[in-house]
C-alpha positions in Angstrom: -4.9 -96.6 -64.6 -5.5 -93.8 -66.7 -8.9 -94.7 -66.6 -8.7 -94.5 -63.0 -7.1 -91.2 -62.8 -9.8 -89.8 -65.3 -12.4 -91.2 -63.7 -11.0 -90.1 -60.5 -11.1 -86.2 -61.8 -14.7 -87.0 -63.2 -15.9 -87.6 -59.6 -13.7 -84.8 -58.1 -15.1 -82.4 -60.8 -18.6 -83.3 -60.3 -18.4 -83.3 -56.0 -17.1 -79.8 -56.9 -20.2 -79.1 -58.4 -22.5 -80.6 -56.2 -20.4 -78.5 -53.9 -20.5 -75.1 -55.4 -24.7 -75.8 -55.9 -25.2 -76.5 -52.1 -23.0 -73.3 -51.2 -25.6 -71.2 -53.8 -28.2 -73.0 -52.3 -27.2 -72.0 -48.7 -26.6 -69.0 -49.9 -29.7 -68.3 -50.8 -31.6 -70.1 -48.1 -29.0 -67.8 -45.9 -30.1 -64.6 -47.2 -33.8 -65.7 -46.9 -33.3 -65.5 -43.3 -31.3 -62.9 -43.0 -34.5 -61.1 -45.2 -36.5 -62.5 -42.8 -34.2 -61.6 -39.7 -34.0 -58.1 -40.9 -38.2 -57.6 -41.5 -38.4 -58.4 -38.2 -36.1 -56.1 -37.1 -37.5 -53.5 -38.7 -41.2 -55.2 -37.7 -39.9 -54.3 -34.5 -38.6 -51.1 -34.5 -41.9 -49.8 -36.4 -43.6 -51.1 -33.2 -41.4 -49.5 -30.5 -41.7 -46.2 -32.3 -45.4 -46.5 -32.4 -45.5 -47.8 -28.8 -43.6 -44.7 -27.4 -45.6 -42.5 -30.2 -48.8 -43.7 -27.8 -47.3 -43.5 -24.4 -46.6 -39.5 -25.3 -50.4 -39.1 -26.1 -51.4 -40.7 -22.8 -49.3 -38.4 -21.4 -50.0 -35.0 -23.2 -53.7 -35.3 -23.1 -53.7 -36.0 -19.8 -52.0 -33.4 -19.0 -54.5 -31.1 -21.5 -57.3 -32.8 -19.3 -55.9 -31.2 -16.1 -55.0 -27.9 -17.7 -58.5 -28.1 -19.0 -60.0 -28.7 -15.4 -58.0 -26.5 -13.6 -58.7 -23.5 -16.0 -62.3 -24.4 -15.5 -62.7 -24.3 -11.9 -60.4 -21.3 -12.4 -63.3 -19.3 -14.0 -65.9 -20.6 -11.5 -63.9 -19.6 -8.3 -62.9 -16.0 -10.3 -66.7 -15.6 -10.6 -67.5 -16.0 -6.7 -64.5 -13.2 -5.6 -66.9 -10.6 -5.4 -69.0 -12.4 -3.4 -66.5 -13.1 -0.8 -65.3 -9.8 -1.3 -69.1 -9.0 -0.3 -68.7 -11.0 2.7 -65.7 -9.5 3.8 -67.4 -5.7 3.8 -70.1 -6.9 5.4 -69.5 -9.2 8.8 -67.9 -5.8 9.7 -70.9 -3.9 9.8 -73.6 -6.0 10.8 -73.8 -5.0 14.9 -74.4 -7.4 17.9 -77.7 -5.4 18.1 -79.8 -6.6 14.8 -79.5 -9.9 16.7 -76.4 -12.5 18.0 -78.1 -15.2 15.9 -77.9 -13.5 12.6 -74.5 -12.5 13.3 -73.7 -16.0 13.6 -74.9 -17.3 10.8 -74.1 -14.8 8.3 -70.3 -16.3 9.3 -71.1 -19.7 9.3 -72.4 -19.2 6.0 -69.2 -17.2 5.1 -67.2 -19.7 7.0 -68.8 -22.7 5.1 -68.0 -20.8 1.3 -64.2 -20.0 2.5 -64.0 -23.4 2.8 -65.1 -24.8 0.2 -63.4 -22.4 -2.1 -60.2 -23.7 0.1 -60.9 -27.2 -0.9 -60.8 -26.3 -4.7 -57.7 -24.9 -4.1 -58.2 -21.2 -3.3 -56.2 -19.4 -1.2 -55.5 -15.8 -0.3 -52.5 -14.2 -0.9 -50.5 -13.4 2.0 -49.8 -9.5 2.0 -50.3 -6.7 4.8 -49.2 -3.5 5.9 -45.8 -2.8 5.9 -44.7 -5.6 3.5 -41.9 -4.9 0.7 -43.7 -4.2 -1.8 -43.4 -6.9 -5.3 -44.8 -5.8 -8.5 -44.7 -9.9 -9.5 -47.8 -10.7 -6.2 -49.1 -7.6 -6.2 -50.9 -4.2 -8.1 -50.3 -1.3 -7.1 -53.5 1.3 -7.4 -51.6 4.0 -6.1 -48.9 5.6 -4.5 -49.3 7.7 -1.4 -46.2 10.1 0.7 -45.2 8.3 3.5 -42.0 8.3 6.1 -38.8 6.4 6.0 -40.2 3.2 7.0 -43.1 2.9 4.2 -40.6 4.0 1.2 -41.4 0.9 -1.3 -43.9 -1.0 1.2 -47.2 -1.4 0.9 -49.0 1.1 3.1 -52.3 -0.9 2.6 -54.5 -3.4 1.2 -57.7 -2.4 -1.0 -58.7 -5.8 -2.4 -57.6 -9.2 -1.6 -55.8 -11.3 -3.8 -55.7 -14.9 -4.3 -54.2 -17.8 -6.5 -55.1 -21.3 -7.4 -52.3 -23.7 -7.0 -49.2 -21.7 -7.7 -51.3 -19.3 -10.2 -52.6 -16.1 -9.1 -56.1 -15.4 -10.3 -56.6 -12.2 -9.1 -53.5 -9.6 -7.6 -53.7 -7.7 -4.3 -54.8 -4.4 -5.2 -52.3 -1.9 -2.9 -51.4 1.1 -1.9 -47.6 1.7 -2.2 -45.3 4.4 -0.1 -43.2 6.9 -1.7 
């Protein structure tokens, strides 16, 4: 019985053993995949961080692009003012007399180049006579004595302005009451 009882501790002893090695086993086959669990992870993370890095390149340089474009038509359309500004002195003094025809299509001509500036986005800034004067849309050249009613209005318009988009290119050149 002894023997029994020894041989009995023997086997408990040595299923202790065997159990203690497959827990360190486990253990380590465990903390392989949690190694592997948490390279991924990271795997992961690296790549969503790069993936939003790229979207906010797309993004900038297309926006660059568009600055890029919009300053460059900006310089093309600042180049033809004066010649719309030339157009604008002259309809006015060409007379029904040199000929009805040439009259005609000196403004088709004219009408033809205001709208094509007008499709690239040009427009004219809106400011007459009598408007409040605002040192934000408009330049004012000079000022000039005036009544009441002109105090701090613009009394008139020497050169047109005009803005691309939301931009202004080129002020109103004014005359201001005082």
């Amino acid at each position: 019985m002894s023997q029994d009882i020894t041989g009995n501790i023997e086997n408990e002893e040595l299923q202790n053993e065997n159990v203690q090695e497959n827990a360190t086993n486990t253990d380590e086959v465990l903390s392989a995949e949690e190694k592997l669990t948490q390279e991924l992870a990271a795997e992961k993370d690296r790549f969503l961080r790069l993936f939003a890095e790229f979207e906010n390149y797309k993004k900038r340089t297309s926006k660059e692009r568009l600055e890029l474009m919009k300053t460059a038509n900006q310089e093309v359309l600042q180049a033809l003012l004066p010649v719309v500004d030339d157009f604008d002195r002259a309809l006015p003094q060409i007379s029904k007399s040199e000929g009805e025809n040439l009259v005609k299509g000196v403004e088709l001509i004219f009408d033809k180049l205001k709208a094509t500036l007008k499709s690239k986005g040009l427009e004219e800034v809106e400011l007459k006579a009598g408007d409040v004067f605002d040192a934000d849309i408009a330049e004012a050249i000079t000022q000039t004595p005036a009544g009441d009613k002109l105090k701090g209005k613009v009394v008139d318009v020497i050169e047109k302005g005009y803005k691309l988009g939301d931009k202004i290119i080129r002020f109103p050149k004014v005359v201001v009451g005082q």
